[in-house]
C-alpha positions, 0 to 999 in steps of 0.5 A: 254080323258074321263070326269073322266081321265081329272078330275084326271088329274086336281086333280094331277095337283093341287096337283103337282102345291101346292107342287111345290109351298110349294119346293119354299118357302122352298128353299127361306126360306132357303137361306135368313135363311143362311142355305147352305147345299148344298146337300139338297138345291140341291135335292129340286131343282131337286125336283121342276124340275121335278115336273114343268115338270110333270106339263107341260105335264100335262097341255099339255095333257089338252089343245087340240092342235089348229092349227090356 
């Protein structure tokens, strides 16, 4: 991986673990308003679960594989 592919990669990496973020506190902020639409509240969870695995495969695309 060259130097520049890895700093894309890190940029989308805080870029995915900032909106990750911005979904949970959406959806707290929804649940202790009382809002219960559950279509919405359904959709940001996929949402956030697709971006923790983007996350995680982008962290493992970063990290080198030690065998101890």
């Amino acid at each position: 991986m060259t130097e520049a592919e890895e700093q894309a990669l890190r940029a989308l990496l805080t870029q995915l673990t900032e909106e990750h973020r911005d979904l949970d506190a959406a959806i707290t902020a929804m649940s202790d308003s009382g809002v219960r639409d559950q279509i919405i509240m359904t959709r940001l969870k996929k949402r956030k679960l697709q971006l923790k695995d983007q996350i995680a495969r982008i962290e493992d695309a970063l990290l080198p594989d030690i065998i101890a």
